[in-house]
N, C-alpha and C positions, 0 to 999 in steps of 0.2 A: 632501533628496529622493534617494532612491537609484536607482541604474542596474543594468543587466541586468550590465554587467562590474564593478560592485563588488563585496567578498566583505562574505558574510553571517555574523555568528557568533550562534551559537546555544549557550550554556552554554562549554566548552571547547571546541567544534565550530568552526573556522569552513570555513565554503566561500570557493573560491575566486572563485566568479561565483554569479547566480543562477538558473544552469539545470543541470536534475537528470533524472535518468533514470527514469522514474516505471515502477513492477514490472510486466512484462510476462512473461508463463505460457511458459515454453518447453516444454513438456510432455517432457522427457526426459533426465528422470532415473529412476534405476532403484534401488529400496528409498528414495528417498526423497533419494540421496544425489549431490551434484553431479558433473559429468563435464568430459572436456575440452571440451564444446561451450560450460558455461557458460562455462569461461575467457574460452573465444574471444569471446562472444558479449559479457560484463562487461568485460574486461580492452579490446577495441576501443572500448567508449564512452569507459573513462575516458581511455585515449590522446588521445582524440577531443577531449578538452579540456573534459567535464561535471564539475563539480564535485563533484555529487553521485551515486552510482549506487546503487540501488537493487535488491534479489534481484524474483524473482518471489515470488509468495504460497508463503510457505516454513511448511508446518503444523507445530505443536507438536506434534500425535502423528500417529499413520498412519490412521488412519481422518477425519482432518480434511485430507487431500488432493482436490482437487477431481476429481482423474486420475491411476490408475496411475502417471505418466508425472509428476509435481509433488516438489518438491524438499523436504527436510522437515529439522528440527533436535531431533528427540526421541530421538537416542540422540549419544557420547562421538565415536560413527565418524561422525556429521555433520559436527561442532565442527571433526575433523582436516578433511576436507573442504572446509570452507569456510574453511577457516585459508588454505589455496594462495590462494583468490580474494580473500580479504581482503589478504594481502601485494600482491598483483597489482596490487589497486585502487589500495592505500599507494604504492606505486612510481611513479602512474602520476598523483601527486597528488591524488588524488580524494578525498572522505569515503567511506568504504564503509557502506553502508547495508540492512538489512534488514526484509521486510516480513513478520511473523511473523502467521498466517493460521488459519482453520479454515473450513474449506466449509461445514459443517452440512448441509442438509438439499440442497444440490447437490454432495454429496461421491459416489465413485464412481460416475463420466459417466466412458467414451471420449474420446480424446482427440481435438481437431475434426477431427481430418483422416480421423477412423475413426465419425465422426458424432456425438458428446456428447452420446449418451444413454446412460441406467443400465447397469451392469455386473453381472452377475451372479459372486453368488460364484463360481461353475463358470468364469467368463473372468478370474478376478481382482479382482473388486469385493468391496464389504463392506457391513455395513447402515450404513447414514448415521444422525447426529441430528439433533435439530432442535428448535425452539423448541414446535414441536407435532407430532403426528402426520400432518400434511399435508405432500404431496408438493410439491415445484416447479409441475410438471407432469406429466401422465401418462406420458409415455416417464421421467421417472425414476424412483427410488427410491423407497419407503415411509421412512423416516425413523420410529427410535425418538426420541420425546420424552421429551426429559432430565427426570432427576428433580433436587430441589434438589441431594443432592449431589455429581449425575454433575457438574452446574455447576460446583460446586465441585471437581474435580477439574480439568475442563479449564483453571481458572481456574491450579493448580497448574499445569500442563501451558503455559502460556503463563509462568508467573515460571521454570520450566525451562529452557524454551528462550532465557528473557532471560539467564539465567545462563550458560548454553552459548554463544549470541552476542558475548557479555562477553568469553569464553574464546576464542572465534573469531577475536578482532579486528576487530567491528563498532563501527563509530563512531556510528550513528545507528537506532533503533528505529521502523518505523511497524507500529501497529497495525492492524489490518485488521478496518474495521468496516462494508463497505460491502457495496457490489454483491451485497446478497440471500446473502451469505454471511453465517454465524452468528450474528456480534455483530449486525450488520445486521437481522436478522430478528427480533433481541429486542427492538429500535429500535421498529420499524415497527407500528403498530395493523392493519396489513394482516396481519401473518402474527402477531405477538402477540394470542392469544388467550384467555393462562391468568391463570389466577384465583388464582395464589398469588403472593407475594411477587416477584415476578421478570414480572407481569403486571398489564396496566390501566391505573394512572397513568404519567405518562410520570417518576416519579422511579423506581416501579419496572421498567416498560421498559430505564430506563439504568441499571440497578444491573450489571446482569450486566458491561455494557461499563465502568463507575466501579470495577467491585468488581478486573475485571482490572487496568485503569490501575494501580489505588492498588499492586495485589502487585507489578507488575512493574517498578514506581518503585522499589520498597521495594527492589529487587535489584540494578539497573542503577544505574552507578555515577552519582554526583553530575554530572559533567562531560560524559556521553555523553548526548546529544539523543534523546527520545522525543517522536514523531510519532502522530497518530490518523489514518487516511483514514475519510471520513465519505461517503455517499450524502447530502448535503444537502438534497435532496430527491427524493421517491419522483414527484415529477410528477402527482400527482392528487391533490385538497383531502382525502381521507380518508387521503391515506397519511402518513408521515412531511414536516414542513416546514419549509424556510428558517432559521422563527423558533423551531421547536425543537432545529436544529442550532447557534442560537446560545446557546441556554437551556445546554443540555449543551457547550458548546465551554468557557463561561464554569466551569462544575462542574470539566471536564477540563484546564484552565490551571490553577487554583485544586490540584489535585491530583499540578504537577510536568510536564503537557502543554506541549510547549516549539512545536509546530505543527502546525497543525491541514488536511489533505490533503483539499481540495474536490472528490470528484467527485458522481456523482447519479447515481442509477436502479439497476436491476438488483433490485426489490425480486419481480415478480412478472412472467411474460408477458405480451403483449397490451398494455403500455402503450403509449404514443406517448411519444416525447420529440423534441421539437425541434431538432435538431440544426444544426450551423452552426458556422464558425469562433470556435472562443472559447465555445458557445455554454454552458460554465461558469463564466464566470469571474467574470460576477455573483451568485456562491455564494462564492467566495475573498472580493470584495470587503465582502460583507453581514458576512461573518463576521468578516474582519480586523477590522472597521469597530465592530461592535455588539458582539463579543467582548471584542473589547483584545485579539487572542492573532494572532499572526504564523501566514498561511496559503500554500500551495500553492495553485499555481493550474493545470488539467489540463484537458482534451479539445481537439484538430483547431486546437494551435496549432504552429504549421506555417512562418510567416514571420517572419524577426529581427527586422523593425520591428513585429509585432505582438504579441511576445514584450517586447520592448523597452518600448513601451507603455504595457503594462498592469502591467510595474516602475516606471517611470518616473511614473504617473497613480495609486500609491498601491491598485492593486487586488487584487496579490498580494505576497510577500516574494521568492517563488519559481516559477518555471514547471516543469513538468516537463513533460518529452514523452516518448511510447510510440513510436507506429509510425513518427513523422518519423524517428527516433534506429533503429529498423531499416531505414529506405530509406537513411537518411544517417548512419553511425555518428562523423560527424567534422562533423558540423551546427552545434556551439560556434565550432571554428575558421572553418567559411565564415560563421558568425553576424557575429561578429567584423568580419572582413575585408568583408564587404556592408554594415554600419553604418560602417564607418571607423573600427575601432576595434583594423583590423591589428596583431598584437603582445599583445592582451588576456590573449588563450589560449593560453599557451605549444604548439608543437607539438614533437614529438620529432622531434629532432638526423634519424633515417633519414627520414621526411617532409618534410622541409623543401622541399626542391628539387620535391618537390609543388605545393607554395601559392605 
């Protein structure tokens, strides 16, 4: 039975505990390429005693950025870039981790604090694609739908970035398949629409996202951990669900998938989703459970003993936290010390006299 301060190994990966910094958008980077904010911003969690740290949604190419302002690894001046932060992480104990992304059809929005709606080429924006020619919603973009082998290019454009990652010094790969973003939208019968190979059944719904798996397995080395984040479900009986997120988890293990990152929603506006502490993590459980395949577990967990938990009760391998980990960047160490588990989380030698 495993605990929240045990480490986790995953292929030649292991973590040190089982809490990880799950990819949160900092919207500010410039051409796509990290700055000193990331440092500061990465480099604090993993001090902070998280095992795992994770990029934001970092796009294969430039028009797969959600926001001017979004971090990107499609070009050599990336790889140098995120080379600093990867060293950082390493120092700092941590696995360094990245979460290689494409927007699709929510790619150039504003960034929130300038509103997140569409951009026009004239402010910096580009045309987006998408699984169809249908927009998000009406404040964004039109979106060109891909042809088969625009697909297959972007598909290139992800075993790239897996290879530049490589070069990077990343330890740990998640796919980004979720939140109404690209792969996402091929997923889902709510936004898949099309009638060819890549449309309809849900074998070919999930080729797009199996076809990337398989390339970007083929690249990444034997030893280094590759992760899926999944929308497990879209929250309405017509959209994407549960038991298809097991169907495809079982494909995506079977393919070199080492864990499979349970969030939900983000397929279309106007849904309702219920929210509440935890209120994902019987998605980690369904999946670990009916998969056979080791999951993340993610949304509004917030307290050690609830994070503990749901390690302890078999319902994730892994918690990750977003915004706790920006109120609290040193949340591992007071986790620690609030369980009784003082000493767990190494802290650095200048902090000490802190705790």
């Amino acid at each position: 039975m495993a605990e929240l301060f045990d480490p986790l190994t995953l292929r030649g990966v292991t973590l040190r505990n089982r809490i990880g910094v799950s990819p949160m958008c900092q919207y500010s980077a410039v051409d796509g390429l990290p700055n000193d904010w990331h440092v500061a911003h990465l480099g604090a969690r993993a001090y902070g005693g998280a095992a795992l740290v994770i990029t934001e949604a970092t796009a294969v190419e430039a028009r797969g950025r959600i926001t001017p302002g979004d971090t990107g690894i499609w070009s050599d001046a990336h790889t140098e870039a995120w080379s600093r932060i990867t060293k950082l992480i390493h120092n700092a104990g941590a696995v360094a981790g990245i979460q290689l992304a494409h927007a699709g059809r929510k790619a150039s929005t504003a960034v929130p604090w300038n509103g997140g709606k569409g951009v026009s080429d004239a402010d910096g924006g580009w045309e987006p694609v998408g699984v169809t020619s249908e927009p998000f919603e009406p404040n964004y973009r039109t979106p060109h739908a891909l042809t088969v082998a625009e697909i297959h290019q972007i598909q290139t454009a992800f075993r790239d970035a897996a290879v530049r990652a490589d070069a990077a010094g990343f330890d740990w790969i998640e796919i980004h398949a979720a939140h109404g973003y690209l792969l996402h939208t091929f997923l889902s019968p709510l936004t898949n629409t099309r009638a060819d190979e890549y449309g309809g059944s849900f074998e070919n719904r999930a080729r797009f996202l199996t076809e990337t798996v398989k390339t970007v397995r083929e690249v990444w080395p034997t030893e280094k951990a590759l992760a899926v984040r999944l929308s497990a479900t879209d929250w309405v009986d017509e959209g994407w669900t549960p038991q298809e997120s097991v169907a495809v988890s079982r494909i995506l293990k079977d393919l070199g998938v080492d864990l499979i990152d349970c969030s939900s929603g983000g397929i279309a506006p106007g849904i309702k989703i219920p929210t509440g502490p935890g209120y994902q993590v019987f998605l980690s459980d369904t999946v670990r459970h009916d998969a056979g395949v080791p999951t993340a577990a993610v949304g509004m967990i917030t307290e050690p003993d609830h994070a503990a938990q749901i390690i302890h009760d078999g319902q994730a391998d892994l918690v990750l936290l977003a915004r706790e980990f920006l109120r609290e960047p040193n949340w591992p160490i007071l986790a620690a010390k609030a369980l009784g588990k003082a000493g767990a989380v190494p802290i650095p030698v200048q902090y000490e006299r802190a705790f």
